[in-house]
Backbone bond lengths (Angstrom), bond angles and torsions (degrees), N, CA, C in turn:
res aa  C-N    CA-C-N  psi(-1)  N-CA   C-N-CA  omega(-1)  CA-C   N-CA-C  phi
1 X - - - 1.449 - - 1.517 107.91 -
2 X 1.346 105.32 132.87 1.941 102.31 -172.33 1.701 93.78 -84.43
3 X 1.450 104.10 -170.87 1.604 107.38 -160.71 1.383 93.52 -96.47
4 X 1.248 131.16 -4.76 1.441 128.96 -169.01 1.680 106.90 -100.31
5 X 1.133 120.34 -19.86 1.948 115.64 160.05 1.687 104.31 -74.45
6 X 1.219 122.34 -51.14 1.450 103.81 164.04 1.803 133.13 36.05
7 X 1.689 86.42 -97.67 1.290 119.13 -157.81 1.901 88.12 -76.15
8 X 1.538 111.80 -51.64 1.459 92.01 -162.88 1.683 110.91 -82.52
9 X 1.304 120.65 15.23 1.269 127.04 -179.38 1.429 100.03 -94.88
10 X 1.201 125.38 -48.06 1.564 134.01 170.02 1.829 115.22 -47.63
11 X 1.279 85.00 -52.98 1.672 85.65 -168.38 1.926 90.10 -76.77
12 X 1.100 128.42 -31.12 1.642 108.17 -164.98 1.842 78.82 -68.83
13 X 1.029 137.37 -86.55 1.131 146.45 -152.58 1.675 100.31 -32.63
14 X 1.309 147.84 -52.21 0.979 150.02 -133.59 2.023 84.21 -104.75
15 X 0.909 116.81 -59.07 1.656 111.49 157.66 1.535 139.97 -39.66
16 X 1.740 99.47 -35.15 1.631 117.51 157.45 1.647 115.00 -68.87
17 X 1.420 127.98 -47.21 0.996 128.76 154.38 1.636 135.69 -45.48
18 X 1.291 105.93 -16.66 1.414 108.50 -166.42 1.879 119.99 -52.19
19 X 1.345 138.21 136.38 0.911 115.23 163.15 1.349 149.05 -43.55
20 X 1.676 104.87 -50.27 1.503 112.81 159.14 1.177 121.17 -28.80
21 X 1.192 112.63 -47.27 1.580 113.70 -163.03 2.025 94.97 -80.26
22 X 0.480 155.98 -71.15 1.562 173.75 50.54 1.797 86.59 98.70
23 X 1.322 125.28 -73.54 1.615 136.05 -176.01 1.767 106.61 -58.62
24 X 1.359 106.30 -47.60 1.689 101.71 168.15 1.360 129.13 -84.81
25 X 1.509 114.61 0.70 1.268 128.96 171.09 1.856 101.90 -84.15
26 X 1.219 120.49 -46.01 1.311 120.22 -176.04 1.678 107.04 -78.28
27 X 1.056 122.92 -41.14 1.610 121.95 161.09 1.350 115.77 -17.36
28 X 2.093 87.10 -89.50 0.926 90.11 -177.18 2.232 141.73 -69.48
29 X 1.168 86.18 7.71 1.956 94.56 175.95 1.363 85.44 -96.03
30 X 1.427 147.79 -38.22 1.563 131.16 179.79 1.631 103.81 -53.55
31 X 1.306 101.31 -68.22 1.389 125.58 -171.64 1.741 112.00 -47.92
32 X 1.087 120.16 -42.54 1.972 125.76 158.25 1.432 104.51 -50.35
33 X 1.549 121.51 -63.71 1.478 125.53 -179.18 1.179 106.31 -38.83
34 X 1.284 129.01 -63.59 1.447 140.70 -140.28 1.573 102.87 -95.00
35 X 1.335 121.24 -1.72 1.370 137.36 -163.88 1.532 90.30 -106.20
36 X 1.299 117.53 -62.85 1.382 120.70 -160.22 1.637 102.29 -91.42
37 X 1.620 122.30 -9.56 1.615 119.86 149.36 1.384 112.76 -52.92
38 X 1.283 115.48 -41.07 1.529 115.66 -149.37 1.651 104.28 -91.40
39 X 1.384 105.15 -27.58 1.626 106.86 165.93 1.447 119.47 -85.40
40 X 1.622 114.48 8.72 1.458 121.26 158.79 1.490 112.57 -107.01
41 X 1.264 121.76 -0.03 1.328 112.03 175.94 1.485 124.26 -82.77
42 X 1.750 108.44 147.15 1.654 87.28 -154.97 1.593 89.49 -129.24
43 X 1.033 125.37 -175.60 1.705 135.72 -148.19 1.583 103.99 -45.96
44 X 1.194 110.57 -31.53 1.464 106.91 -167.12 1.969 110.15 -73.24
45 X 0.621 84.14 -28.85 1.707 107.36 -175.23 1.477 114.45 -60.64
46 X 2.077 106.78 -68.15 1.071 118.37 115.30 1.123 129.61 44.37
47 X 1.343 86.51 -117.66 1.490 114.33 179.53 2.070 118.18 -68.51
48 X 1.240 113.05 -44.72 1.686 110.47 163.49 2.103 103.30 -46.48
49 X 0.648 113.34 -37.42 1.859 108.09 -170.64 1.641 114.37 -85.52
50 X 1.540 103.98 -16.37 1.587 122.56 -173.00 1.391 118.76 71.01
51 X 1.376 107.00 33.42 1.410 96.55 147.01 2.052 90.52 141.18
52 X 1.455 97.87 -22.20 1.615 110.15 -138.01 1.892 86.03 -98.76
53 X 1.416 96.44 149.99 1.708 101.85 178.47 1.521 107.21 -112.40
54 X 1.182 92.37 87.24 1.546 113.89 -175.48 1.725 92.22 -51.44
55 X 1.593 115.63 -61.77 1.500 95.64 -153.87 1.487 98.80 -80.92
56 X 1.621 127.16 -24.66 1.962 99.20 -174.47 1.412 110.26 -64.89
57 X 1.852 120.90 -29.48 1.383 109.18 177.63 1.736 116.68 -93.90
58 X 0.759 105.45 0.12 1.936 100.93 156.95 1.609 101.18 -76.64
59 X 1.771 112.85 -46.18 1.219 94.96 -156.30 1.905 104.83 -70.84
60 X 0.705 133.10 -25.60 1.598 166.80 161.43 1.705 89.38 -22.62
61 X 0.853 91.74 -91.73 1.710 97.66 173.07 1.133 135.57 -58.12
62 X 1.201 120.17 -17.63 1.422 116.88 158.38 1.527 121.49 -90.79
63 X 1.121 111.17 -22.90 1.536 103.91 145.05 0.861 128.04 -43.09
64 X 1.867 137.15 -70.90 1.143 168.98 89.63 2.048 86.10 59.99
65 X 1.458 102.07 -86.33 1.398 92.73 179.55 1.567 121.83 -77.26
66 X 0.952 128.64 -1.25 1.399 122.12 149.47 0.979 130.44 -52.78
67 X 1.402 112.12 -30.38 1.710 129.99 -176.34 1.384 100.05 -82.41
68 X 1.318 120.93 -50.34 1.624 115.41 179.33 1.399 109.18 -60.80
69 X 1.577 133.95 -40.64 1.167 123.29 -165.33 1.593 98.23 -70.02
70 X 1.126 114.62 -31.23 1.874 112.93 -160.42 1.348 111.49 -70.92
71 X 2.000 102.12 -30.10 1.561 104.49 -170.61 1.734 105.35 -76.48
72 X 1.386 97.42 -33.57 1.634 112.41 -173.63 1.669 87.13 -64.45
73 X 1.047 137.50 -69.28 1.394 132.14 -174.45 1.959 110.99 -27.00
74 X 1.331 97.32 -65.15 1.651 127.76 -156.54 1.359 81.86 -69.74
75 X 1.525 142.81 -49.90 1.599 144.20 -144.12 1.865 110.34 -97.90
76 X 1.801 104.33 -30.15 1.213 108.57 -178.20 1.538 102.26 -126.80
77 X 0.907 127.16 78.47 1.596 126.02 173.94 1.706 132.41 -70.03
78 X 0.973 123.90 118.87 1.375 125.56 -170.18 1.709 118.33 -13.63
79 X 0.818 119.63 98.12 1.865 111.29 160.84 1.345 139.86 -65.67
80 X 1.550 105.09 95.60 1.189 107.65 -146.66 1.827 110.16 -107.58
81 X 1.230 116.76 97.11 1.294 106.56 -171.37 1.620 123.38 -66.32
82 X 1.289 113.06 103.32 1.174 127.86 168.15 1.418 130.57 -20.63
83 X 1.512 93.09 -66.35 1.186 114.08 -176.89 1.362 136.45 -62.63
84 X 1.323 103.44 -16.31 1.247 130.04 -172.71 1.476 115.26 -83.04
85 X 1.325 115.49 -28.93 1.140 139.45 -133.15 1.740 93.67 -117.48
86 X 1.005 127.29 -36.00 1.175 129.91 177.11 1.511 106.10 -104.77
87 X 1.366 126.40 -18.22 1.853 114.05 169.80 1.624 95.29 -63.55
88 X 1.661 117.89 -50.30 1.748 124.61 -165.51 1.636 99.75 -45.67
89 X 1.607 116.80 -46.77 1.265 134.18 -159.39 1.689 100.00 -71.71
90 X 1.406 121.16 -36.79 1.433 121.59 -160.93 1.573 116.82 -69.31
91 X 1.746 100.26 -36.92 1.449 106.31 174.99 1.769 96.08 104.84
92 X 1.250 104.21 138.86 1.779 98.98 167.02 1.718 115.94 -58.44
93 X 1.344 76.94 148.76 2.139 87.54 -162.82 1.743 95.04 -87.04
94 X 1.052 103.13 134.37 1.544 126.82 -176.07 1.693 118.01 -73.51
């Protein structure tokens, strides 16, 4: 590997890792479940909550913020100083 993939192998990786991405990924697969529970729930269900669809509008919203965390992920991406990162790596110059 030459010294110049380095830096952009670090920063993709450190961006794949990110939490955001990871917190709106789990949201939103709750938030699908609980979406497509709530459009299978049938009178009885219903009727225990009084009237109200607890799981299509929970699931609703957690979609909802899944989408914000992913865009905030995708829109603000880690700042990762490069440069820094390879003087620490070089060792004091002799």
């Amino acid at each position: 590997m030459s010294t110049g993939d380095g830096p952009a192998v670090t920063s993709r990786m450190a961006r794949l890792f990110d939490v955001r991405y990871v917190i709106g990924g789990l949201l939103g697969f709750y938030g699908v479940v609980l979406v497509i529970r709530g459009l299978l729930d049938g009178a009885a269900e219903l009727a225990q909550a009084a009237g109200f669809a607890v799981n299509l509008w929970t699931g609703i919203v957690l979609v909802l913020v899944a989408v914000a965390f992913l865009a905030w992920a995708s829109l603000r991406p880690l700042g990762i100083d490069v440069d820094a990162d390879a003087d620490d790596l070089a060792g004091p110059s002799a």
